[in-house]
N, C-alpha and C positions, 0 to 999 in steps of 0.2 A: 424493565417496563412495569414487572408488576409490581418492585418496590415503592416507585414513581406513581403508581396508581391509588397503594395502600396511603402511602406517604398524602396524596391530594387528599381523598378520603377525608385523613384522621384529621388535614387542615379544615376540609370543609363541615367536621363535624363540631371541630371545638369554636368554630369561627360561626357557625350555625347555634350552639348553644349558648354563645356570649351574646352574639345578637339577640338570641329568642329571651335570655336571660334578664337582659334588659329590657326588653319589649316587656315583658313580662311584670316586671319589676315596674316602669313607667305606668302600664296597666293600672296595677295596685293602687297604686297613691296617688292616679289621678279619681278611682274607684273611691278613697277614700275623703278627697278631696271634695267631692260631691255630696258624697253621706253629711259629709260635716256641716254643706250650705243646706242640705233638707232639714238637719235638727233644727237648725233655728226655725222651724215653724211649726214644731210639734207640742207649744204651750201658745193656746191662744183663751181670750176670755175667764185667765185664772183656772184654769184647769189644762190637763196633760191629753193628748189628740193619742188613746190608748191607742188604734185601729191603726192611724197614721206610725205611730211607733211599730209598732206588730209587721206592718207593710214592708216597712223601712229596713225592721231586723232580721226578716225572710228572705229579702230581698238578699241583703250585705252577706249573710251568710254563706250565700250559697257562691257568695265570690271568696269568702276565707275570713270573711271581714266580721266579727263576734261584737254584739251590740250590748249597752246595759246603761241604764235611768237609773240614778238617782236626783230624790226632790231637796231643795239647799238644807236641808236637815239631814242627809245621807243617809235618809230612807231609800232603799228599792222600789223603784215605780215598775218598771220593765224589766226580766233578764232574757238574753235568748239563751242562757245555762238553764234556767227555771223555767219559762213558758214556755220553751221549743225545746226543752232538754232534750229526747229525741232528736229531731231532726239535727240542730248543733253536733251533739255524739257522731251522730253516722258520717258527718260533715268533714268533719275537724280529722277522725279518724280516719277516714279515706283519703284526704290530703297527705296525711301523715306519710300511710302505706307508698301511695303513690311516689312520695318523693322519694323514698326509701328503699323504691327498687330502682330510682334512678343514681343515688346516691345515698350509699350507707352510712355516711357521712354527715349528713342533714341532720340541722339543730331543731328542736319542733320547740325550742324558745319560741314566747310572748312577749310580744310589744304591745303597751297601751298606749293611747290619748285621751287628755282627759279635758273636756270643753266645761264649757257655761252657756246655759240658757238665759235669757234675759225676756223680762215681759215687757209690756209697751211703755213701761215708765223707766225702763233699765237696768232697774234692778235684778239681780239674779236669782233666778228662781228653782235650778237645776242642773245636776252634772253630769254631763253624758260620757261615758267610758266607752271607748273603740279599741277593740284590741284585734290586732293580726300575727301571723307567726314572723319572726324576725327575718328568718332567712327566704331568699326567695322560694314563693312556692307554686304549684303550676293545678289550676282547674281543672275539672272534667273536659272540659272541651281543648283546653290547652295542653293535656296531656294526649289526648285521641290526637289533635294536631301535631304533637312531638315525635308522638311514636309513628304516624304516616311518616312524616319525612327522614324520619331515623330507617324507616322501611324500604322507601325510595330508595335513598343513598346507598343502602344496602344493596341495594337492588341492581342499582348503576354499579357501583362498585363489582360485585359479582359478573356483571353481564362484560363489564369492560376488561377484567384480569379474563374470563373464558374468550372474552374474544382475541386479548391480546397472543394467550397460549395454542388456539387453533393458529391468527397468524403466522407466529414465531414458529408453532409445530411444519408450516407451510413453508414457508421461509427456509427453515434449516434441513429442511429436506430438501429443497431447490438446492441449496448451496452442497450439504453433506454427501449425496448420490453423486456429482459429479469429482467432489475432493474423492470419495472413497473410489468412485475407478479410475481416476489418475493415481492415486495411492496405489491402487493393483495395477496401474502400468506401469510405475518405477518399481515396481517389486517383479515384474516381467523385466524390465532394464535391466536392471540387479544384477540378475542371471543371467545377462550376458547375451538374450534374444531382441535386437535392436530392430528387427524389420517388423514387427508388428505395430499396427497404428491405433490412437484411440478413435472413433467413428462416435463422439458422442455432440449434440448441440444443445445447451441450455439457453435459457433465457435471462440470463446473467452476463453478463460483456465481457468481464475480468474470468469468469472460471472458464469463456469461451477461449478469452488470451491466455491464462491456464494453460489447456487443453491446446491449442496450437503452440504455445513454449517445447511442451513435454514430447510433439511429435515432433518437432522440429529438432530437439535433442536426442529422440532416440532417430532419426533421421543422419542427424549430423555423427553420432556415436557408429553409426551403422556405415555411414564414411571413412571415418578412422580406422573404424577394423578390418574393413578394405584393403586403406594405404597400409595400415602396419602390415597384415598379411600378404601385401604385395611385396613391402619393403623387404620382408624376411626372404622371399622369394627374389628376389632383386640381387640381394646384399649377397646370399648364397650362390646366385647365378654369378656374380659378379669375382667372389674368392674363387669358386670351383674353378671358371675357365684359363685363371692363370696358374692355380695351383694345380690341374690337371695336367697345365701344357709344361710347368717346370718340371713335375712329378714324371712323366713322361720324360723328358729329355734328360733328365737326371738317372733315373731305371737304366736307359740303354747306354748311357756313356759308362755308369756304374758297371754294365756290361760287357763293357768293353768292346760294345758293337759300330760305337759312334765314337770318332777321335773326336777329344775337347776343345774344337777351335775357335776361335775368335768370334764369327757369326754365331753359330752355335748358344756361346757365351752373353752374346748383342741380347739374340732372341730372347732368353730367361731374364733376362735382365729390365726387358722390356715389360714382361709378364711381373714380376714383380715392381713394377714403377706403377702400370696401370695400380695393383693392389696397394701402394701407397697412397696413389691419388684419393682410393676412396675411404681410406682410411683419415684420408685427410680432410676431406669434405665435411668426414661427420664432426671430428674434430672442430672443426672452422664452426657449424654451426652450433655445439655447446659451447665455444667459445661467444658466439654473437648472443644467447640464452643468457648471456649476465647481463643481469640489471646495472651491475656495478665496475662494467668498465669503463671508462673514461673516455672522452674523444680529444685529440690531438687539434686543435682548432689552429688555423693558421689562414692567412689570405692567398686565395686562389684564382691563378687567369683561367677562365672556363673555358676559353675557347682553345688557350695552349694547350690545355689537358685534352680535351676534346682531339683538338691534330695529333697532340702524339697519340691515343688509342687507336683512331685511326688507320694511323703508318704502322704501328705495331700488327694491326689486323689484318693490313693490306693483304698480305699473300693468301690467309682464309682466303677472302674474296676471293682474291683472281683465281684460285683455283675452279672458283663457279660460274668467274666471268662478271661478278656483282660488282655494280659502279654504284661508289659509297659521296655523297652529294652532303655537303655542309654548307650550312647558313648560318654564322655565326657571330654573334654581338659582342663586343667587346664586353664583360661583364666579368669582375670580379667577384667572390663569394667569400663566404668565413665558414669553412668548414675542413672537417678531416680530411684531406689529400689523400692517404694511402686505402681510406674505403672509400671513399668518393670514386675514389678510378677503380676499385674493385666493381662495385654496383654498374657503372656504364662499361666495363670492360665484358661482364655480365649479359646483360643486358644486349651490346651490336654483337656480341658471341653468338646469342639465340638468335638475332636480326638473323645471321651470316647461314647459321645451321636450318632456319627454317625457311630460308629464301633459294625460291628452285635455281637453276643453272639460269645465266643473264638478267637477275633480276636485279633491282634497285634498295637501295635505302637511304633515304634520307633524313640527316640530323638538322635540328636546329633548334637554335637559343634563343629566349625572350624573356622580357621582364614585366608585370604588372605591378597593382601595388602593392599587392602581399608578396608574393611570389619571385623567384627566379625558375624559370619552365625549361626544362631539356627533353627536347622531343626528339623518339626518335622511331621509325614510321618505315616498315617496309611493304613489299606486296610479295609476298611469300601465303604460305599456305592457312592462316589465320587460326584462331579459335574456336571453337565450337563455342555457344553461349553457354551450355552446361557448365564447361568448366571454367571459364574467366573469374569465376565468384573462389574459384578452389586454388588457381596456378602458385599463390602463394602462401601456401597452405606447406609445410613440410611432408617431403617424401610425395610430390604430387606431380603426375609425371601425363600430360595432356595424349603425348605417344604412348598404348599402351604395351610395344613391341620391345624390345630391349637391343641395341645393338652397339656396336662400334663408336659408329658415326654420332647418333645421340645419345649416348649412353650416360651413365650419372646415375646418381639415387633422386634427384629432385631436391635438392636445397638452395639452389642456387638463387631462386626469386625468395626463398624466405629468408635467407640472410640478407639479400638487397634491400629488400623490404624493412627490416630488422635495423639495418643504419640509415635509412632514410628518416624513420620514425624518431630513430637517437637524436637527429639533426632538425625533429620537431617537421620533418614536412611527410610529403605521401607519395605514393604513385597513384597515377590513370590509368588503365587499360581499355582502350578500346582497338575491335577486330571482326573481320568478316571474312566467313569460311571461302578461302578460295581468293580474296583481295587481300588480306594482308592483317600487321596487325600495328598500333601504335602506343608504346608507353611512352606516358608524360612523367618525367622527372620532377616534383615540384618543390621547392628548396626555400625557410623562410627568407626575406630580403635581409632582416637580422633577430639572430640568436637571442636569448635573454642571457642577462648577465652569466647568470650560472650555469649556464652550459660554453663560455667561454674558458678554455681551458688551456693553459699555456699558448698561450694566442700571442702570433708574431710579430 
């Protein structure tokens, strides 16, 4: 801004002394224009009108304008070198100076003109010489005029760069105060303290969105180290109670206290399947963590898929007595079959585990025009609204008790999640603590080319 200001300035100063310059200059030589219509009248009745000369030469002078008479014999009638030698000197000399401090440069070259007098018969009777300096030059009052508005400008100039730098000093300190304590809140982040918040409000929009990003991050970081530290407590919980229960039954047969039989053998056996499972889980999801695995595309009857999970599931159910209710459209799709039926096998799993004893679930299929929709909706024990933003979230576990029955590390909705998205569509979640909860499956109607991939 302030170069933009110098920059206007120097335009208005050279574009101010070309105008004045010329103002200046048209001045002159209309000044002199006039001088030249007065001489023809300063020979009347065969003799020279001294007084009228003298008036005339006084007069021009004091504009820059140096007068001088000769009679047609190139005699000297008038000089204003000779009669006003004085006043000419201090004249001519002041001009000089003056323009000289404007520019060093200034030629104090003379220009003459040289006329003819004529008396009333026509004849020539005299030559009058007018001489000015060649280069433009600037009067006492044109110079007091130059140098005011050289002063102004100056003036403006200064007033406008100190105004711009209190602004800007205003300005960037608005802005700066709040960048530096967000700068010292990610330097508190850094270190690893996520629960503190910034409590600051500006009058800026953006450093306000700023300033709510940063809490919102150390907010969400403050999540994470949660779940991780949950996980770790999880994953541990999870090794310890089978390898406590082999390590145990191993000790005392090693002992010789317990004969190796068959049950016995079941039981460990079992203990070590759980610790595969979750060995497997994690597995499964660094696996789903690649950008770069492929999906197996082929045409699928949604609703065959559908009845077999179903029938496979049945006995969950009946064990809780849950009558599993489908409504289902005849609807073909193009997409991977073997996660497709992981994600809804997924998914009526949680239906089954979080639905109490005789409760319901109901599946059903439909199509819009973007969309193929798998909805599948029970009345089990619902979500809390805290966490429906989090359930797909890895290691995020809505129960925070650990047992048997629902037991897991929590990946199961991020890998669902994770092939859904491959397949370019989403999930829904909607649920009410105590009625239930409903994900919507939503699947595009078709694929883009390239993600058709060995397609059947």
């Amino acid at each position: 801004m302030i170069l933009t200001i110098i920059s206007i300035k120097v335009f208005m100063n050279l574009s101010f002394d070309s105008a004045f310059e010329k103002y200046v200059d048209d001045s002159n030589r209309a000044e002199v224009k006039h001088l030249m219509f007065d001489l023809k009248h300063i020979y009347k009745d065969g003799s020279w009108d001294i007084n009228t000369i003298k008036e005339l030469g006084e007069d021009a002078i004091y504009k820059g304008i140096a007068l001088e008479i000769y009679d047609k014999d190139k005699k000297l009638v008038w000089s204003i070198f000779e009669d006003e030698k004085v006043l000419s000197n201090i004249t001519l000399k002041k001009i000089s100076e003056d323009m000289q401090s404007i520019d060093n440069k200034w030629n104090d070259k003379f220009s003459e003109y040289k006329l003819e007098v004529k008396d009333e018969n026509g004849e020539v009777v005299g030559y009058p010489y007018i001489g000015h300096y060649a280069s433009t030059y600037y009067m006492e009052n044109d110079m007091e005029f130059f140098k005011i508005m050289n002063k102004y400008m100056l003036l403006i100039g200064f007033m406008s760069i100190t105004g711009i730098i209190i602004i800007s000093i205003i300005i960037s300190k608005s802005i700066s105060n709040p960048i530096a304590k967000v700068s010292k809140m990610t330097k508190v982040i850094e270190k690893g303290n996520y629960k503190d918040k910034l409590n600051y409000k500006s009058n800026i929009k953006e450093v306000d969105e700023l300033i709510l990003s940063i809490n919102k991050l150390a907010s969400a970081l403050n999540q994470q180290e949660k779940l991780r530290k949950r996980l770790t407590t999880d994953i541990s919980h999870e090794l310890r109670t089978p390898i406590t229960s082999i390590k145990g039954h191993l000790d005392v047969i090693i002992a010789g206290i317990w004969e190796p039989t068959t049950e016995r053998l079941i039981s460990i056996n079992e203990e070590v399947s759980r610790m595969n499972n979750l060995i497997d889980e994690l597995g499964r999801l660094a696996k789903y963590d690649s950008e770069n695995e492929e999906l197996e595309i082929e045409k699928i009857d949604l609703a065959k898929l559908l009845k077999n999970i179903v029938f496979n599931l049945e006995s969950k159910a009946m064990e809780k007595e849950i009558y599993i209710e489908c409504e289902l459209q005849e609807i073909k799709i193009s997409a991977d079959k073997k996660k497709i039926y992981q994600v809804l096998v997924n998914i009526i799993s949680n239906a089954i585990k979080y639905t109490g004893e005789k409760g319901k679930i109901y599946i059903k299929t439909y199509n819009d025009d973007e969309y193929i929709n798998i909805s599948i909706k029970d009345n089990g024990i619902g979500i809390p609204v805290e966490d429906i933003n989090h359930i797909f979230e890895r290691f995020y576990r809505v129960d925070k008790s650990r047992n048997k029955e629902t037991g897991g590390i929590g990946v199961g909705l991020t890998i669902a999640k994770s092939i859904i998205e491959k397949h370019k569509g989403n999930i829904i979640v909607r649920s009410d603590i105590s009625k239930g909860s409903e994900f919507i499956i939503r699947l595009p109607n078709k694929l883009d080319s390239n993600d058709k991939r060995h397609l059947n």
